[in-house]
N, C-alpha and C positions, 0 to 999 in steps of 0.2 A: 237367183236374181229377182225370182219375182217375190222372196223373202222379204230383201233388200227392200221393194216399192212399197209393201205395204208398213213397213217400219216406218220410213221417211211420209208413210201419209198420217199414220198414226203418230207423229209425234209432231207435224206439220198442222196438226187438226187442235192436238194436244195445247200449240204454243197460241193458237188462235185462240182457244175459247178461255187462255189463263189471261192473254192480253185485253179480252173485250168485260170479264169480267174481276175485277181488282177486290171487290169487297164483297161477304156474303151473311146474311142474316143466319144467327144462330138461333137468337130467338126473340118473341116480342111476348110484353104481359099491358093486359088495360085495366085498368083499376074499375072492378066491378060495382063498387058502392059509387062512382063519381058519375051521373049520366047529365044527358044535355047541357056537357061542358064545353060546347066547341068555341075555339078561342081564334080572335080574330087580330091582334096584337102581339107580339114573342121579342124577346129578349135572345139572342142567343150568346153563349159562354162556354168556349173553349178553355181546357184545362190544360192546352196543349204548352207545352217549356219552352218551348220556340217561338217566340214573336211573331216569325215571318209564319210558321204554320198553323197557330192559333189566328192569325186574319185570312187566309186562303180556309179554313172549317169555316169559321163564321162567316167568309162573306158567300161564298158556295150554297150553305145553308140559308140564308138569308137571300140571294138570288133565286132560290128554288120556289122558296115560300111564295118570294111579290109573284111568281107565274102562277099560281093558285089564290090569290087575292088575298093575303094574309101576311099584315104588314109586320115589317121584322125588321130588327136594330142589332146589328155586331159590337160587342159589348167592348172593343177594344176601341171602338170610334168616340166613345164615352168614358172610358176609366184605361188610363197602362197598364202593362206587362205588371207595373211595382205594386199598383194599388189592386190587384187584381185577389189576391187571398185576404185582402180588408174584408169582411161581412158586413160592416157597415157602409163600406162605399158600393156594394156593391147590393146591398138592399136600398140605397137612396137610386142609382141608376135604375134599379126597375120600378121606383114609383113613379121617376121623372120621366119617364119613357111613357108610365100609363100599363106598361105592358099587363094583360092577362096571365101571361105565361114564362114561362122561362125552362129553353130547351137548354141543357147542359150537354156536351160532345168532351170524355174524357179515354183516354187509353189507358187502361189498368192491368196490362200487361203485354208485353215483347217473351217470344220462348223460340226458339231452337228448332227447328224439325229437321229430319234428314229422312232423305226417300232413295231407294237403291235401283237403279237399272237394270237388269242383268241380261246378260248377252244373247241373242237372236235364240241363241239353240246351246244347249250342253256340248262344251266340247269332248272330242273323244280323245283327245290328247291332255297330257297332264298341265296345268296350272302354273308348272314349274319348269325352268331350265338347269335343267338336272343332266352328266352323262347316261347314265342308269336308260333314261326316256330314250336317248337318239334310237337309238338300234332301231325301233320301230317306226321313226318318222320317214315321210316321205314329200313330196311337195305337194304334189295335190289336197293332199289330208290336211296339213299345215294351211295350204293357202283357204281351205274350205271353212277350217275350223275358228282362225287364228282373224288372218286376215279380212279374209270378207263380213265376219259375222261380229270381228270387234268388241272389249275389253265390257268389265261392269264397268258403273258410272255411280256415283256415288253424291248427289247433291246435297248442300248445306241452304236452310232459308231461314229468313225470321218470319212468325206469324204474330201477327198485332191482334189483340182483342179489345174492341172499346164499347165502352157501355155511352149510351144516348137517352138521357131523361127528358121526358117533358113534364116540369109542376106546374100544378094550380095555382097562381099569386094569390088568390082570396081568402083559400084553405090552408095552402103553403104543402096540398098534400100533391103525391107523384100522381099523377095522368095514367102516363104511359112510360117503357121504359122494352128499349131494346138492346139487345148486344149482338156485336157486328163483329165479324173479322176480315181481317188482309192481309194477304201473302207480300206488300208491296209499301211495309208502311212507308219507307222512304221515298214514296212517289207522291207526296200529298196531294200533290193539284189535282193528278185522277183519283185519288181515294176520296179526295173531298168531296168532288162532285159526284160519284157512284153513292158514297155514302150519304148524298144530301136528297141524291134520287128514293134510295129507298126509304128514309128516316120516312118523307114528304109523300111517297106511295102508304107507306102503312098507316101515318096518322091520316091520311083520307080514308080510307079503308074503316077504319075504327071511328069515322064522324069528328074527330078533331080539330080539325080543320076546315 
């Protein structure tokens, strides 16, 4: 039993710390030759294929900014879904905005993971129902092995991985540039805002802001 409690805290603890965090930095790079670039105006430009999730990135990203005093424009309030892989409409949107910068937020790959559970303890009974096995079972054995202790488990997930630029409008060269991942891409609203916390943590961090 007291097996039992520590499984169910361990996997009680497990569901909490995957719920509180959705997105996690794999890694960041700052462009070493670029210094006393901090940018006080941004552009932001989701590459996301969904309308409705290309304006939950950028306005996330864009709420996060004005909390740090660093005014910022969602690029889909200014140019559509249609017009959006134009490079000339979308180089005239960042002169008319003024912006210094331009953060791009793009997902560049969905992959597959699968992760195995496997049961409390080894059981001492066979895997199989087989007659060969009975001879030897008994109930106790069974109910210790079988039932209490409960089958593998076998989970399927998607993991997202997306890269987040920030350029220089002057130079037209990259800033900074991180990539993120999420076990959750189908949750945007929380991915957006986790991933708008950290973009917005690390360009402080790095003076960019």
């Amino acid at each position: 039993m007291c097996n039992l409690i520590r499984i169910a805290v361990v996997l009680c603890l497990t569901s909490l710390l995957c719920s509180c965090a959705s997105v996690s930095v794999v890694d960041t790079w700052r462009n070493p030759t670029l210094t006393g670039s901090r940018v006080h105006k941004v552009l932001v430009v989701s590459f996301a294929r969904k309308e409705g999730s290309r304006a939950v990135y950028e306005n996330t990203l864009v709420s996060e900014l004005h909390k740090h005093g660093v005014e910022a424009v969602a690029s889909y309030s200014i140019l559509s879904q249609a017009t959006l892989p134009d490079w000339h409409a979308l180089d005239r949107a960042v002169r008319s905005t003024g912006s210094q910068g331009i953060i791009t937020i793009q997902t560049i790959k969905v992959e597959k993971q699968t992760t195995v559970q496997p049961s409390a303890i080894a059981s001492p009974y066979p895997g199989y129902w087989y007659p060969p096995a009975f001879p030897d079972w008994n109930f106790p054995g069974y109910y210790q092995s079988m039932a209490l202790y409960g089958p593998t488990y076998v989970t399927t997930y998607d993991i997202a991985t997306m890269q987040v630029n920030l350029f220089d409008v002057s130079s037209d060269k990259l800033l900074w540039a991180g990539t993120m991942q999420t076990y959750e891409p189908e949750a945007v609203t929380k991915v957006g805002k986790d991933l708008a916390h950290k973009v917005v943590t690390s360009l402080k961090k790095e003076g960019l802001i």
